[in-house]
C-alpha positions as CSV (number, residue, x, y, z in Angstrom):
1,X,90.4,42.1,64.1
2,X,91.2,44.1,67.2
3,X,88.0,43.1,68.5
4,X,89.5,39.3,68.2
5,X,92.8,40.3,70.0
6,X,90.7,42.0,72.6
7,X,88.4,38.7,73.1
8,X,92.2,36.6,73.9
9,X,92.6,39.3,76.5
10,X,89.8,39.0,78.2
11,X,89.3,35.1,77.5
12,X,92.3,34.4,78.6
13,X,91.9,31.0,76.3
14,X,95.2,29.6,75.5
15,X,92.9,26.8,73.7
16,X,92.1,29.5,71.1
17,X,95.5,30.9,70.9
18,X,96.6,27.3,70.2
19,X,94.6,27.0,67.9
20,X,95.0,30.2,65.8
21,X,98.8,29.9,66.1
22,X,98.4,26.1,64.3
23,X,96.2,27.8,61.5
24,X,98.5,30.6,60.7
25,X,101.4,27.7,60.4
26,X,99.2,26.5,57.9
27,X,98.8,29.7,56.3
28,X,102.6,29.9,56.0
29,X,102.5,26.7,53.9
30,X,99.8,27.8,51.8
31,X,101.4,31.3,51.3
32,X,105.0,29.7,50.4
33,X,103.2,27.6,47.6
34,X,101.7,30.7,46.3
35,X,104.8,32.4,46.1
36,X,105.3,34.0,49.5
37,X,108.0,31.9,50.3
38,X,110.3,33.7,47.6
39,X,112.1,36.5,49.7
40,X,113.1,38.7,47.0
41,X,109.1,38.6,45.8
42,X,107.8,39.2,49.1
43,X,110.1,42.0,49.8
44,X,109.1,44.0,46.4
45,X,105.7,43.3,46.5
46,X,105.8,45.0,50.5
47,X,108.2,47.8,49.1
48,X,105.4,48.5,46.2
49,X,103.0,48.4,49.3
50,X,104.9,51.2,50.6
51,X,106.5,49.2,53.5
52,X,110.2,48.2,54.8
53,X,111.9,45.4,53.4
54,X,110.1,42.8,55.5
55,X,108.5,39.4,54.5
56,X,105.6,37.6,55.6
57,X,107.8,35.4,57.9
58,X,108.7,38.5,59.9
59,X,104.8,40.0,59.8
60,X,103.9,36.6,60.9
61,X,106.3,36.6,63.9
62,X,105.4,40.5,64.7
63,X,101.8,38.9,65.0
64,X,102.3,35.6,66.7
65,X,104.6,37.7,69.5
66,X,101.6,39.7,70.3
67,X,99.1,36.9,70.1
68,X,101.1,35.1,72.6
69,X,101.9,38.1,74.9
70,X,98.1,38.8,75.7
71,X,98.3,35.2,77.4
72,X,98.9,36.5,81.4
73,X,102.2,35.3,82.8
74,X,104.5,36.4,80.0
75,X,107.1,38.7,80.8
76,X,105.7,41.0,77.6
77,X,102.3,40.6,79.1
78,X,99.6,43.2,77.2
79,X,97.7,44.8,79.4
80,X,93.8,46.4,77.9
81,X,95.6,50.1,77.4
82,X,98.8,48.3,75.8
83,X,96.7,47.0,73.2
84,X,94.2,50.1,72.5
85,X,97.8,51.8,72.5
86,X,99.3,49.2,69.6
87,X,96.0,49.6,68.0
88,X,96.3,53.4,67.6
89,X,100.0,53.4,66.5
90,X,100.4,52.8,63.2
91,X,104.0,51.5,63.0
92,X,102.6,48.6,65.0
93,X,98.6,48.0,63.7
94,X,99.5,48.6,60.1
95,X,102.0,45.4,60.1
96,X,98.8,43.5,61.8
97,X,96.6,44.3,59.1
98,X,99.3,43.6,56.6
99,X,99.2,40.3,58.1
100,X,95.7,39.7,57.7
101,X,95.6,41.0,54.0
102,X,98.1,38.6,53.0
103,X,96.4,35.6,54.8
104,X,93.2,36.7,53.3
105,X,94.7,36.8,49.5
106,X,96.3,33.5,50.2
107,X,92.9,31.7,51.1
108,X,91.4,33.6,48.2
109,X,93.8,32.5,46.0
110,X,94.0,28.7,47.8
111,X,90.4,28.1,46.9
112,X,90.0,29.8,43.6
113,X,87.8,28.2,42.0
114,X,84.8,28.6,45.5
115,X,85.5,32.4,45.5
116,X,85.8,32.8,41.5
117,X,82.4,33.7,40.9
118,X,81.5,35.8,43.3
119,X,84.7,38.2,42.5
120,X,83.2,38.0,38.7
121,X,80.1,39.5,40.3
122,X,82.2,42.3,41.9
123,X,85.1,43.5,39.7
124,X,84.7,41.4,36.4
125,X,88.5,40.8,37.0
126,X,90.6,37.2,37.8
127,X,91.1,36.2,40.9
128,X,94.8,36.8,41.0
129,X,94.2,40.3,39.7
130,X,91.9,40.9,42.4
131,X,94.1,39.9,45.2
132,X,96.4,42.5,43.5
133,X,94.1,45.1,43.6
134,X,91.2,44.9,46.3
135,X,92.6,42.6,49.1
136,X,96.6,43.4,49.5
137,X,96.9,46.9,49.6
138,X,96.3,48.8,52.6
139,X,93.3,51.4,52.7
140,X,91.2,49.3,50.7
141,X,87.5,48.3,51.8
142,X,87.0,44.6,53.0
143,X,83.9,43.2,51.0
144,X,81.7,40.0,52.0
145,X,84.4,37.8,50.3
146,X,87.2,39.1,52.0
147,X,85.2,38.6,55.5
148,X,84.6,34.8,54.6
149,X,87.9,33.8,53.6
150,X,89.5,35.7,56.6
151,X,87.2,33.9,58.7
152,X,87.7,30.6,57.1
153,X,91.6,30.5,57.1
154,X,91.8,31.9,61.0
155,X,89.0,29.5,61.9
156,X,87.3,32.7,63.5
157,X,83.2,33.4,63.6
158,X,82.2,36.8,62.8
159,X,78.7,38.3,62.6
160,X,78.0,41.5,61.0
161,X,74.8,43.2,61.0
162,X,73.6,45.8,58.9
163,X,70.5,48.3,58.8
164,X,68.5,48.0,55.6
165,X,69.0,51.0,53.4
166,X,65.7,53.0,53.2
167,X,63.6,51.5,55.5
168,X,60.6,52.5,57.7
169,X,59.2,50.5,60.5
170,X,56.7,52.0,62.9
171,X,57.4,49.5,65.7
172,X,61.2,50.4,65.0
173,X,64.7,50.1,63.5
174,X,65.0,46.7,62.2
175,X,68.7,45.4,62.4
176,X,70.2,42.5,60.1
177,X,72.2,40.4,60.4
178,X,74.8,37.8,58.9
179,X,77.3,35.3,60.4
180,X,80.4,34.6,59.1
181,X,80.6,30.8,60.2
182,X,84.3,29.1,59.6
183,X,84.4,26.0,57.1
184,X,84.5,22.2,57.7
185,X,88.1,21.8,54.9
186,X,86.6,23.3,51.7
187,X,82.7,23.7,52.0
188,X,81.3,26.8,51.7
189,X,80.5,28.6,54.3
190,X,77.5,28.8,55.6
191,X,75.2,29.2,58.6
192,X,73.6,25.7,57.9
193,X,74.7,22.4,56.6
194,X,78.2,20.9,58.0
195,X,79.8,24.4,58.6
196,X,80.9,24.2,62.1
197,X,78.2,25.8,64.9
198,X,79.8,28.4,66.6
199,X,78.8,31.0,67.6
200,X,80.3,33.9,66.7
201,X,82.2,36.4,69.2
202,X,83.0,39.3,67.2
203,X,80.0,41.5,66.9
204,X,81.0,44.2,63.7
205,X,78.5,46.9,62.6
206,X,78.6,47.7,58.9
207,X,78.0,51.2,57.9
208,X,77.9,52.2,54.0
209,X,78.8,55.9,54.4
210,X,81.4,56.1,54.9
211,X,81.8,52.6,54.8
212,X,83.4,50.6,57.4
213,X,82.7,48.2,60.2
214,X,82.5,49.5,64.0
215,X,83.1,46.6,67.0
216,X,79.7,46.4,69.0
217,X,79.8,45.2,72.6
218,X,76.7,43.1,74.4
219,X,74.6,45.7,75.9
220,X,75.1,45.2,80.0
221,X,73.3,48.4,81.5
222,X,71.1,51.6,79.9
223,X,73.8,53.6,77.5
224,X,74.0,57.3,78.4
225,X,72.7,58.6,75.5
226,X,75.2,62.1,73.5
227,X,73.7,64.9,73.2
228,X,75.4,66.0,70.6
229,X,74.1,63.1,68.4
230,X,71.0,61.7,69.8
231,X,71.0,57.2,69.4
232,X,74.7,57.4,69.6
233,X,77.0,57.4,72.7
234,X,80.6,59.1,72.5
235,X,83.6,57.0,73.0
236,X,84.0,58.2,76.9
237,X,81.1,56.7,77.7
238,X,81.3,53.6,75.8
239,X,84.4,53.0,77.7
240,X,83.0,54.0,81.3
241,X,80.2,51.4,80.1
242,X,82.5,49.1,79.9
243,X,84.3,49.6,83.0
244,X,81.2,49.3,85.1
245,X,80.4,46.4,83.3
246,X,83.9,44.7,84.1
247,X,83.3,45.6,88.1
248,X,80.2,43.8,88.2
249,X,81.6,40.8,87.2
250,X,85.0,41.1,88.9
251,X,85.6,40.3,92.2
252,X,88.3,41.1,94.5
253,X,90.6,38.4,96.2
254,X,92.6,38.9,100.0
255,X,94.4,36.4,101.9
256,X,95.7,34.1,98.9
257,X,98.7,32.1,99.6
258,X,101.9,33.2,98.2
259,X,103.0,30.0,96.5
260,X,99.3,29.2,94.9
261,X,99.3,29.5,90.9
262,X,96.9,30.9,88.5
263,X,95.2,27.9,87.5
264,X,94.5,26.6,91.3
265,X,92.3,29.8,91.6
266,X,90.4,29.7,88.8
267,X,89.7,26.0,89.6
268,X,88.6,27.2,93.1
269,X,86.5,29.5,91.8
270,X,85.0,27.5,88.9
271,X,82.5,26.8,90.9
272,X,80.8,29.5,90.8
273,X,80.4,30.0,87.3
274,X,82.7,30.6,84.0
275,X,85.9,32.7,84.6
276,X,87.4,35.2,81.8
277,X,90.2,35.8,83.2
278,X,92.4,36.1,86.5
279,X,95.2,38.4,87.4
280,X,97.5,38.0,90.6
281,X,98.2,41.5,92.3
282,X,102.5,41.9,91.7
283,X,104.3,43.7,94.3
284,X,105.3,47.4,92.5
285,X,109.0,46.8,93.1
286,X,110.1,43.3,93.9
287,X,107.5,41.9,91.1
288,X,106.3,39.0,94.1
289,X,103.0,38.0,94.5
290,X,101.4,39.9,97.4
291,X,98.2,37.5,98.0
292,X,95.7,39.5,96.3
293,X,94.2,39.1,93.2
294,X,90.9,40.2,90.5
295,X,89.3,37.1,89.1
296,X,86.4,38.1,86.2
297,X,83.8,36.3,85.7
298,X,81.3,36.0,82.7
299,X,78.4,37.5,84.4
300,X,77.7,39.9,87.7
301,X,75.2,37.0,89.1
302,X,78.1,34.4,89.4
303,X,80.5,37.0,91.3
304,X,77.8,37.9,93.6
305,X,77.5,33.9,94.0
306,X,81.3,33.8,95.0
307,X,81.0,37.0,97.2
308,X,78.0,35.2,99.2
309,X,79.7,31.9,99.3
310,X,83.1,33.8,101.3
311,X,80.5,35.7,103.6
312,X,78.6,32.5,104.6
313,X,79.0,32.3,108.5
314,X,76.9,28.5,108.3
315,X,80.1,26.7,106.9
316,X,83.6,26.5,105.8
317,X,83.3,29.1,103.3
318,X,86.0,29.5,100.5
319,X,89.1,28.1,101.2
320,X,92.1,27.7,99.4
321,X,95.1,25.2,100.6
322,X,94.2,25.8,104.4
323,X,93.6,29.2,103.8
324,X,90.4,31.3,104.1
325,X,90.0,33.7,101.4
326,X,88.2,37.0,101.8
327,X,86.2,37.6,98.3
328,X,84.6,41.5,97.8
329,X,83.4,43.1,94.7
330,X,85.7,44.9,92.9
331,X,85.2,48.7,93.2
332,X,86.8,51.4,90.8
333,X,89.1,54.2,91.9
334,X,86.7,56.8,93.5
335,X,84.9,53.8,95.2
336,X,88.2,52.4,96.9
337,X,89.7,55.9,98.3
338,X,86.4,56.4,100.1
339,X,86.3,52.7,101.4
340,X,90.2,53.9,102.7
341,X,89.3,56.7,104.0
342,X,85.8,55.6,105.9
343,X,88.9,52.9,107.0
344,X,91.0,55.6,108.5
345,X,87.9,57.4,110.6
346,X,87.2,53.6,112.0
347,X,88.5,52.5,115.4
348,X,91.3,49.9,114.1
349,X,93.0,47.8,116.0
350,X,96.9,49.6,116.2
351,X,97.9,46.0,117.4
352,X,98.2,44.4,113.7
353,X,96.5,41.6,115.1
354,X,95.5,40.9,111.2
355,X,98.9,40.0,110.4
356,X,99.2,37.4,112.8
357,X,98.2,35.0,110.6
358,X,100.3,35.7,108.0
359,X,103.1,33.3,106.9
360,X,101.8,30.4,109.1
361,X,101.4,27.2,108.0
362,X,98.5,25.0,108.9
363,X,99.2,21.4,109.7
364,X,96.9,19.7,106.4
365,X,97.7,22.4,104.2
366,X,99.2,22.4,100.8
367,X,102.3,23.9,102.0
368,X,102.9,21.5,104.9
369,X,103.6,18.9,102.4
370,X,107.4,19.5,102.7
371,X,107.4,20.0,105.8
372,X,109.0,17.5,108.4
373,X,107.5,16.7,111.9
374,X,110.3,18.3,113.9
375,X,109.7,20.9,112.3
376,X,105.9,21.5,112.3
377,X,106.5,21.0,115.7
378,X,108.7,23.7,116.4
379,X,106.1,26.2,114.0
380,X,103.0,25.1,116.0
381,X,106.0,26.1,119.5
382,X,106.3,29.1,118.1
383,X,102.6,30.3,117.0
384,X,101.2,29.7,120.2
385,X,104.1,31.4,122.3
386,X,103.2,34.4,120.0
387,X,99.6,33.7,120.4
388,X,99.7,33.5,124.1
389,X,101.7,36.4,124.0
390,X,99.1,38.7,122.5
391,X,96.5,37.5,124.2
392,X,98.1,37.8,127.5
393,X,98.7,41.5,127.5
394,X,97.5,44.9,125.2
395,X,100.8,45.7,125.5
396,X,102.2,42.7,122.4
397,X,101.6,44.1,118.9
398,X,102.5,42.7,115.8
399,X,105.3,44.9,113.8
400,X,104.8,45.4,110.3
401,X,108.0,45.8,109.1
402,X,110.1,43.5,111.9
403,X,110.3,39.4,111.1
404,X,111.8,36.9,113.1
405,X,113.7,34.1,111.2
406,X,114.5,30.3,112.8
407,X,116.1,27.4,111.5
408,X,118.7,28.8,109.3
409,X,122.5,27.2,110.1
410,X,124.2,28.8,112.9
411,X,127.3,28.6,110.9
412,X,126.0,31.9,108.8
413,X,126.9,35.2,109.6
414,X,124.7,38.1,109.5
415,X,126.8,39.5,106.3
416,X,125.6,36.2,104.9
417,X,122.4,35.9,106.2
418,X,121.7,39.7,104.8
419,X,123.1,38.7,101.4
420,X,120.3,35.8,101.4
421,X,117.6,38.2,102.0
422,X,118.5,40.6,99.9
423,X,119.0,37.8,96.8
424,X,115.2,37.1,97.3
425,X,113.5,39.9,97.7
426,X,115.2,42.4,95.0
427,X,115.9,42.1,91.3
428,X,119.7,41.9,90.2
429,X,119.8,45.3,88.6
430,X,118.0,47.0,91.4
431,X,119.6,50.2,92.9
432,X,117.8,50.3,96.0
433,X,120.2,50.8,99.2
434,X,119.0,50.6,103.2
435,X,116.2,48.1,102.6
436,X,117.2,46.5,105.6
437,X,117.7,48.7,108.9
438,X,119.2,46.4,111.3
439,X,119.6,42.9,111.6
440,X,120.7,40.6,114.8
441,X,121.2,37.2,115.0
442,X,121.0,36.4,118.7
443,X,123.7,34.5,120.7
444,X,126.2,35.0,118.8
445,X,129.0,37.6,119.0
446,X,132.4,38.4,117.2
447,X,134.3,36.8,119.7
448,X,131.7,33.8,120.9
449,X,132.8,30.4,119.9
450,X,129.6,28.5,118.5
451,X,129.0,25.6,120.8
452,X,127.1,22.1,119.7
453,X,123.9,23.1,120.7
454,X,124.2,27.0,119.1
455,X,125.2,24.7,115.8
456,X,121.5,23.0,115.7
457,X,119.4,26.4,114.5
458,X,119.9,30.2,114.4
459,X,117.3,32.9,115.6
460,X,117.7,36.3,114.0
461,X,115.4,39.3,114.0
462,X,115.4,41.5,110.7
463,X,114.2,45.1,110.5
464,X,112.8,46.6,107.1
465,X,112.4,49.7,106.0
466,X,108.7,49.4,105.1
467,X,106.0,46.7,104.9
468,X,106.5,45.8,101.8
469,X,109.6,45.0,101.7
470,X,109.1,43.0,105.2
471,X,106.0,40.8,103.3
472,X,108.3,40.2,100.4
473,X,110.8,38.5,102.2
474,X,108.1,36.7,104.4
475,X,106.6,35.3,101.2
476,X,110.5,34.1,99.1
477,X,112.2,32.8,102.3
478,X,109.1,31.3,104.4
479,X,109.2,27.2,104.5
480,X,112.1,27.5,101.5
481,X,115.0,25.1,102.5
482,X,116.8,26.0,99.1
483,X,118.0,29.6,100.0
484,X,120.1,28.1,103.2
485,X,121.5,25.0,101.7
């Protein structure tokens, strides 16, 4: 079922996860009828097993912990590699097959009476006796009625297809198949009839020497075909396959704002065509957004769609609460550097002119909503000083690592105002020391009395160590009354 746990990923459908999590609560109830519920039973029958002293309540858990962390947003989030990773260690995946085996003997053993005769046909042997023996210990091979019932109780489709043993066709290899369709309550399953229509999205290849099942992946682009074993392609380039397939339908995302969640982007982008998945770009240290992110969609037509739509000169093309998003295809590693470097050899602008824009806040945006006239006022003051400024003169540059902060009470004192920054931008158990250089609040001194009008708002200039600490700060303390008060 890793090809299931990789589907979530991907998905990102916390429908499905939903749902599974509500049929394996049912599976507890059927397992504690059964038996499962008796510790002490549990316990020895996992001992004989070979494993720890653990009961199906603490497999289940182990499972439904990584089910939920491949949902983005959780703080034990799974990445792609995490899970390959889980899947290759056994102290992890051998618990997730335990899982399965005993949900599988439990919906065997649940409907009896359906599965009865087809275990006759295979090992002459009860049903109980066959849960023993064929489905509950590890190592053993999954047959047809395994496949249905674990389908059944997890609600999951599956399709399997087979080559026909000694077979010749001139035109070709002819390849069956046979879909594993979940159950309506207790009719049999079946393709036809009032088994539910789904189709399935696990794709396993059965093969009887030595006989297993291998996940199969939609073809997307001509396989590189191993030398070594002609029809067959090594893992290496399954897996670059793969990758090139995920860049053509992943596109890269600039200029989000800060404060925009997960779900307003994929809506945005909806548009467009189906999205798998979407995954904000975290700053490396302070774990912030940084307003970048990688949406996927489900095929490379629909991210060209979106690319062309944010290149469109005719119209107002993609924006996102006032601001306008710059959409490019994703690109791997070797792609990127040389993008970087053809950057570097480019006459850029030394000015940072591009980061003018940053941190403003348009008038009928999203985040003007708290926003009070006065104050809007004083912003729209402010951004066309700066904007006058530039334009006046070559000589005005925009520094990427100095910001200028208004409106905070007069009564704080830089000590204060430092301690506010600092609160925001870094974790609690961070170690990190000189992340700001200098900071000055201006007109006000040690030995100054504050007057009225120096009580209305402060002006202070901060200097950072590097940009990315400077954007961090510009992104938690921006338009946020709450760290002042």
């Amino acid at each position: 079922m890793f090809s299931y746990l990789e589907h979530i990923l991907e998905s990102q459908d916390k429908a499905e996860v939903d749902r599974l999590t509500a049929n394996i609560e049912k599976c507890k109830m059927t397992l504690q009828r059964l038996g499962y519920a008796d510790i002490e039973l549990c316990k020895k029958t996992l001992r004989n097993l070979g494993y720890a002293d653990f009961t199906f309540k603490d497999i289940s858990a182990l499972f439904l912990e990584q089910l939920e962390n491949l949902l983005q947003g959780n703080e034990s989030f799974i990445s792609c590699e995490d899970l390959m990773q889980r899947g290759r260690d056994n102290s992890v995946s051998d618990y997730v097959v335990m899982f399965y085996r005993f949900v599988t003997s439990g919906e065997i053993r649940r409907r009896s009476e359906f599965f009865k005769p087809f275990i006759l046909c295979l090992a002459n042997t009860t049903v109980d006796e066959y849960c023993k023996t064929s489905v509950e210990p590890m190592g053993e091979e999954s047959d047809h009625v395994q496949i249905t019932a674990l389908s059944d109780v997890l609600g999951v489709p599956i399709r399997v297809m087979y080559l026909p043993c000694r077979s010749y066709d001139p035109k070709g290899v002819s390849v069956y198949h046979y879909d594993f369709v979940p159950t309506v309550g207790d009719v049999p399953n079946t393709s036809k009839g009032d088994a539910v229509p789904v189709k399935p999205f696990i794709t396993l290849l059965y093969r009887p020497f030595p006989g297993h099942y291998d996940i199969l992946y939609p073809k997307q682009s001509e396989s590189p075909v191993n030398p070594e074993r002609p029809g067959e392609t090594t893992l290496a380039e399954h897996e670059k396959i793969k990758e090139q397939s995920n860049l053509q339908r992943t596109v890269f995302i600039d200029n989000l704002p800060f404060r925009t969640d997960n779900e307003e982007v994929r809506k945005q982008f909806s548009d467009f065509g189906e999205v798998l998945s979407y995954f904000p770009v975290l700053h490396e240290v302070t774990r912030r957004r940084t307003g970048t992110g990688y949406l996927k969609f489900s095929t490379p037509d629909e991210a060209d769609a979106a690319v062309a739509a944010a290149r469109y000169t005719g119209g107002s093309r993609i924006l996102l609460n006032g601001r306008q998003l710059t959409v490019i295809k994703a690109s791997d590693k070797k792609a990127r550097d040389k993008e970087l470097e053809k950057a570097k050899s480019d006459d850029v602008d030394q000015r940072n002119l591009e980061l003018a824009k940053v941190g403003v806040i348009l008038k009928d945006s999203r985040d003007a909503e708290c926003v009070s006239s006065s104050d809007m006022y004083l912003r729209q003051m402010l951004e066309k000083r700066k904007n006058d400024k530039l334009q006046s003169s070559p000589d005005f540059h925009v520094s990427r690592t100095r910001l200028a902060v208004y409106n905070f009470p007069m009564t704080l004192s830089e000590k204060q105002l430092k301690y506010i920054i600092l609160d925001a931008i870094l974790s609690p158990d961070s170690k990190q020391t000189r992340v700001i250089q200098q900071l000055k609040i201006l007109g006000k001194s040690k030995h100054a009395k504050a007057t009225e009008k120096d009580l209305k708002r402060g002006t202070a200039f901060v200097e950072f160590s590097d940009y990315e600490h400077a954007l961090a700060a510009l992104n938690a303390l921006n338009n946020n009354a709450s760290k002042y008060s």
